[in-house]
C-alpha positions as CSV (number, residue, x, y, z in Angstrom):
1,X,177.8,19.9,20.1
2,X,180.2,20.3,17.6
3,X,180.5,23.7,15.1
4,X,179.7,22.0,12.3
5,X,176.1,20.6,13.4
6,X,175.7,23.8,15.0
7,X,176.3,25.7,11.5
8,X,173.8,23.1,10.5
9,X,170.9,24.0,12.7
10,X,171.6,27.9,12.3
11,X,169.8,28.0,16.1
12,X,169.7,31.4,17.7
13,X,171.4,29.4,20.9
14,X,174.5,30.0,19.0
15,X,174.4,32.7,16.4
16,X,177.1,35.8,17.3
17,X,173.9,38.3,17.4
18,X,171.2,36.7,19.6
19,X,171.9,38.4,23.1
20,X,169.8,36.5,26.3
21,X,166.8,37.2,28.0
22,X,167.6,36.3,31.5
23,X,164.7,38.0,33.0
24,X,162.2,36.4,30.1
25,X,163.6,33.0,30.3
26,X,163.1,32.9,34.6
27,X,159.9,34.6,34.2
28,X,158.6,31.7,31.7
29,X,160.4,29.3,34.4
30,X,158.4,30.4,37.3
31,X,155.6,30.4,35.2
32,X,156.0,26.8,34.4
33,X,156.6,25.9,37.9
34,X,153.1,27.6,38.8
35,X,151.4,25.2,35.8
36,X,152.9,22.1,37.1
37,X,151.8,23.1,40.7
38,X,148.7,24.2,40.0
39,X,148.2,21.2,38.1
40,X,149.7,18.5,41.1
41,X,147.3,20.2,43.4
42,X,144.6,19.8,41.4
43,X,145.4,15.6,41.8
44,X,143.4,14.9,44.9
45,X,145.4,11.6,44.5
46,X,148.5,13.1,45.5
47,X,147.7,14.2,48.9
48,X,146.1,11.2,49.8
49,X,149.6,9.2,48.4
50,X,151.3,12.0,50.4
51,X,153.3,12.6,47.2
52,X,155.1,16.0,46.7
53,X,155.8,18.2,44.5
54,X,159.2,18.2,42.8
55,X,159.6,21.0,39.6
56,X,160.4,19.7,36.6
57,X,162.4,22.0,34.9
58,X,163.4,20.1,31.8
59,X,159.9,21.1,30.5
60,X,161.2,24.7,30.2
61,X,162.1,24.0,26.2
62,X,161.8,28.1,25.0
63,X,164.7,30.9,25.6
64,X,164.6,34.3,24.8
65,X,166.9,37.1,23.3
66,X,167.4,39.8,21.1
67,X,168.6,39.9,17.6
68,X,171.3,42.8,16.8
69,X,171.1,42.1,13.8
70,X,167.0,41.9,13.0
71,X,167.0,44.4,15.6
72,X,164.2,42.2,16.8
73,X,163.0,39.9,20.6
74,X,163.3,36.3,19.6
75,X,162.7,33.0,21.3
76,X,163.9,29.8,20.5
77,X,164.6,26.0,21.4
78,X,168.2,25.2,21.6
79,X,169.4,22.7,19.6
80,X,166.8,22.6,17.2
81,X,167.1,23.0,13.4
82,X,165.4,26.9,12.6
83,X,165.2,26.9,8.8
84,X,164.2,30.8,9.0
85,X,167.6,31.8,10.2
86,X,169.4,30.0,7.5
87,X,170.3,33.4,5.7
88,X,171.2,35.2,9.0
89,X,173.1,32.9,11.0
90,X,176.5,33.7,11.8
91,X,178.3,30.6,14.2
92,X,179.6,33.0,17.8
93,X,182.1,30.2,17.7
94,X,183.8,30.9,14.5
């Protein structure tokens, strides 16, 4: 993705301040991998096709930080336009 979309979008994903969650984000991972699970198991269908389970973890959209600067937890979707970070957003790249 290119600097200049990025500047653009103003996403937390890239803005010099936001710092990751790693913990946050696996936890919501493995939470997400429980819902689908719970949710193939509950498709009698499934074991009768003898189908298994495979994670999809593409439907893990939402990451997690901290904001130095807001002194503040955020979340966010990466690579999506956040018009409330317009004002705050400062590219890590430039």
């Amino acid at each position: 993705m290119s600097v200049e979309l990025q500047n653009l979008d103003c996403n937390c994903n890239n803005c010099a301040y936001m710092e990751r969650d790693l913990d946050k984000f696996a936890k919501s991972v493995e939470d997400h991998k429980r819902w689908q699970l719970d949710s193939f198991n509950s498709d009698k269908e499934n074991a009768i096709r003898g189908i298994k389970f495979q994670f999809d973890k593409s439907q893990c959209y939402i990451n997690y930080g901290r904001c130095y600067l807001l002194d503040k937890d955020v979340s966010f979707i990466p690579n999506t336009l956040q018009l409330y970070t317009q004002s705050c957003f400062v590219n890590r790249k430039s």
